[in-house]
C-alpha positions in Angstrom: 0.0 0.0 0.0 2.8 2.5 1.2 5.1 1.3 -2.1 1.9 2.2 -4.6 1.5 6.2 -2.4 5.0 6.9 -1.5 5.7 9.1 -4.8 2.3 10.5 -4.9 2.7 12.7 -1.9 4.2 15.6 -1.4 7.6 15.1 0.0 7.1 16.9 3.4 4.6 15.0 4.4 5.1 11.6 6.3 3.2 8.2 6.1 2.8 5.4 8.1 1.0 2.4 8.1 0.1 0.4 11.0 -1.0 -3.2 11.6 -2.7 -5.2 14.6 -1.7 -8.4 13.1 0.9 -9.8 10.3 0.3 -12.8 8.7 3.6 -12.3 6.0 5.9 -10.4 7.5 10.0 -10.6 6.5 13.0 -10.4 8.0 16.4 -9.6 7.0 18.2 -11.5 4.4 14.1 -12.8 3.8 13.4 -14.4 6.7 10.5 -15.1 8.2 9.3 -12.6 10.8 6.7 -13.9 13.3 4.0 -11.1 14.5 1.4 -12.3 16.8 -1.2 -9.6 18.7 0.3 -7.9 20.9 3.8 -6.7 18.4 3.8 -2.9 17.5 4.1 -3.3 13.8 4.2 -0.5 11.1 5.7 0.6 7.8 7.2 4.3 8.0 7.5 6.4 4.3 10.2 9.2 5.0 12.6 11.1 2.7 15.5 12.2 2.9 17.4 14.5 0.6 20.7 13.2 -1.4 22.7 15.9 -0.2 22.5 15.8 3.1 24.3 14.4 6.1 22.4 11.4 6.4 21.7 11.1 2.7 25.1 10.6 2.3 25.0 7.8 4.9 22.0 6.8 4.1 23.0 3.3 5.8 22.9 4.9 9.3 19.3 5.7 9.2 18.5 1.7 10.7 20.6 2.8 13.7 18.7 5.5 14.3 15.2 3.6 14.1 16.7 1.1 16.5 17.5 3.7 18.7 14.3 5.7 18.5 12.6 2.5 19.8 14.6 2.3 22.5 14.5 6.0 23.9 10.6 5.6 23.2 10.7 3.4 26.4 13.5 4.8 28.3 12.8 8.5 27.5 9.5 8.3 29.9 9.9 9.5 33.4 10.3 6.3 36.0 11.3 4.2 33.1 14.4 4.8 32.5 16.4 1.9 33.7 14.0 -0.5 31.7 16.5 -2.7 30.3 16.3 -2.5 26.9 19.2 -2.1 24.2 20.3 -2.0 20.4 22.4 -4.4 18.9 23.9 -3.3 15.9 22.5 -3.3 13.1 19.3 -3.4 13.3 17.7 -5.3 16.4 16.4 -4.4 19.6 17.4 -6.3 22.7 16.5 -7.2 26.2 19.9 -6.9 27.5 22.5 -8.8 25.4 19.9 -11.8 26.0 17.0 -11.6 24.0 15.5 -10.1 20.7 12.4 -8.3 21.0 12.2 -6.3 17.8 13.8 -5.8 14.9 14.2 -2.9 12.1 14.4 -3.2 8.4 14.7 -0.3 5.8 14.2 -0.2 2.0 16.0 3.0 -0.1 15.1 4.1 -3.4 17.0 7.2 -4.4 14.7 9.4 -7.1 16.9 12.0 -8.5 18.4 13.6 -5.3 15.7 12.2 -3.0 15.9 9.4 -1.4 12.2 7.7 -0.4 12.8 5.0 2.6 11.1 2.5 3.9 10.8 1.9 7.5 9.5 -1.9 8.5 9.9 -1.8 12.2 8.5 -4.6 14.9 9.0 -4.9 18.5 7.0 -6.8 20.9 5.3 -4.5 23.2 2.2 -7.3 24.7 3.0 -10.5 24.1 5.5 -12.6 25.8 6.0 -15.0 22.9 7.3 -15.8 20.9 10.7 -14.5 22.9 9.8 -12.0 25.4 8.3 -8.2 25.5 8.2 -4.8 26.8 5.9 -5.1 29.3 7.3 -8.8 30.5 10.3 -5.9 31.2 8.1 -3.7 32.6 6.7 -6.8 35.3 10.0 -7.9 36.1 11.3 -4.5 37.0 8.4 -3.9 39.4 8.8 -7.0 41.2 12.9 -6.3 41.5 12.6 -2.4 42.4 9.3 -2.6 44.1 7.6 0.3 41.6 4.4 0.4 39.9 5.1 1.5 36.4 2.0 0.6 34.0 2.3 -1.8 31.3 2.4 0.4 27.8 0.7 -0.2 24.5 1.4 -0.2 20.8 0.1 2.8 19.8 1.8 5.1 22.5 5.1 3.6 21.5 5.0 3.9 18.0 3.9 7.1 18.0 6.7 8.4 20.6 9.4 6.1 18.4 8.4 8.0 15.4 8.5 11.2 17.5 12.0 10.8 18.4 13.3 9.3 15.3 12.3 12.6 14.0 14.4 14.6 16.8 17.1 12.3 15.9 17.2 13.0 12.4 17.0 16.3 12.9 20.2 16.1 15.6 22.1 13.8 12.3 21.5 16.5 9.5 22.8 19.0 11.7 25.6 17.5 13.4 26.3 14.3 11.7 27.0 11.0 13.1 28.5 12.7 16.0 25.2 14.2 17.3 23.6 10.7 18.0 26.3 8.6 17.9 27.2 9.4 22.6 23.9 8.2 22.5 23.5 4.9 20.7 27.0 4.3 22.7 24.9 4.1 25.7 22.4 2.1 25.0 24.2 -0.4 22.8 25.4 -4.1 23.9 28.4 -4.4 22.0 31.1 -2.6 24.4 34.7 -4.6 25.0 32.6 -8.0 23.1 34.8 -9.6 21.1 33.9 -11.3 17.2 35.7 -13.5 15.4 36.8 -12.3 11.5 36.8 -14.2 8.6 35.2 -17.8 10.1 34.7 -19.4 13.2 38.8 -20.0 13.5 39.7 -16.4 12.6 41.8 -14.1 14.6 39.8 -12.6 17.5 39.2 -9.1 17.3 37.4 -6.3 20.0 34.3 -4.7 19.1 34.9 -0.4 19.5 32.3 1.3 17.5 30.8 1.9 14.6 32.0 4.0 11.9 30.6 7.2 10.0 28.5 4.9 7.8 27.4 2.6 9.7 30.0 -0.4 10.1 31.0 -1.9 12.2 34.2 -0.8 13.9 36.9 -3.9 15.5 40.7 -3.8 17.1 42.4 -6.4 16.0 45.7 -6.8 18.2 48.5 -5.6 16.3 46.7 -4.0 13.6 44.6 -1.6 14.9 40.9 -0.3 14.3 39.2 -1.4 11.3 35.7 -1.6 10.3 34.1 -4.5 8.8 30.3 -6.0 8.0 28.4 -9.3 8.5 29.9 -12.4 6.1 26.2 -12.9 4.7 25.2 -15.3 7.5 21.5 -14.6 8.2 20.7 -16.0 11.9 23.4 -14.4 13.9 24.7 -11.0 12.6 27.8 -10.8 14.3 28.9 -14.4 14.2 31.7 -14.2 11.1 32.4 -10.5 10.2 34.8 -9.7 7.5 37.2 -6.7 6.4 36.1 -5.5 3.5 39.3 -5.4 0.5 
């Protein structure tokens, strides 16, 4: 639906679609994304000019979607400490434990504009099939002895699509820089360590991520680098590789 309006509207005005239920949904590298009742589920049309700071990482725009979740939760008063993080690239975490959402983003540059495509899930209400917001929510009450309510799907996409736009904003006038302190703290990569290459490969320290996007590693000996994922679709950050 979104695909068939996108270059019909004017290109300062958004559009979103949003969805109860998902009986097809798609993950990255085609999988299948599972989205019973109770996931906050919508597609997000933006643009974003050519020439701009983001347009000319037009990459980094997942990590800022992944983020806006995040601070859509831990930006309300009292919730702060609600445990929930961004793995890089595109997934949002309880902890380093669990995946409870996930973002995926489709670019088509027209001209100097570039239209893209926002998928974005996270569980919000229902505990399967992994675990969700409010599960987070339930088990910080019982450990901290508060009484924060349980949230709902509409509030958070509407305050993830709120801040995404703050964080846009923040990119086209400062540049990776602007957001990247931020994403720093919420993140659940600091001092891990990947293997490059294959499951043998030399062991290498995960310190960042790089002005587009990559992923940034210290090798011993060889210093900082930045790489991306080997193509292997179930775990991101299992093989990485240094790009020639």
């Amino acid at each position: 639906l979104i695909g068939r309006l996108m270059f019909k509207l004017p290109e300062e005005m958004g559009l979103i679609a949003i969805a109860v239920r998902q009986t097809q949904g798609k993950g990255r590298g085609g999988n299948v994304w599972l989205s019973p009742v109770g996931c906050a589920l919508s597609t997000l049309h933006i643009t974003i000019p050519l020439h701009s700071n983001l347009g000319q990482r037009i990459s980094f725009i997942q990590h800022l979607v992944s983020l806006a979740v995040v601070e859509s939760v831990r930006s309300i008063p009292g919730y702060e400490d609600i445990d929930l993080r961004v793995k890089w690239p595109n997934d949002i975490y309880y902890s380093d434990l669990m995946k409870l959402g996930g973002v995926l983003v489709n670019s088509t540059l027209i001209e100097t504009t570039f239209h893209i495509l926002i998928g974005l899930g996270f569980n919000v209400n229902n505990s399967n099939p992994t675990i969700c917001i409010n599960d987070l929510i339930t088990k910080f009450n019982k450990e901290e002895g508060t009484k924060l309510k349980a949230l709902t799907a509409d509030c958070l996409i509407a305050r993830t699509v709120t801040v995404l736009e703050r964080l846009i904003d923040i990119f086209q006038e400062k540049g990776p820089n602007g957001v990247l302190p931020h994403y720093y703290k919420y993140w659940v990569h600091s001092g891990k360590q990947v293997r490059l290459h294959n499951e043998e490969g030399p062991m290498a320290w995960i310190v960042g991520i790089d002005d587009y996007g990559f992923l940034q590693v210290h090798e011993e000996g060889k210093g900082v680098e930045s790489v991306h994922p080997d193509g292997n679709s179930f775990d991101m950050l299992r093989n990485l590789i240094v790009p020639k």
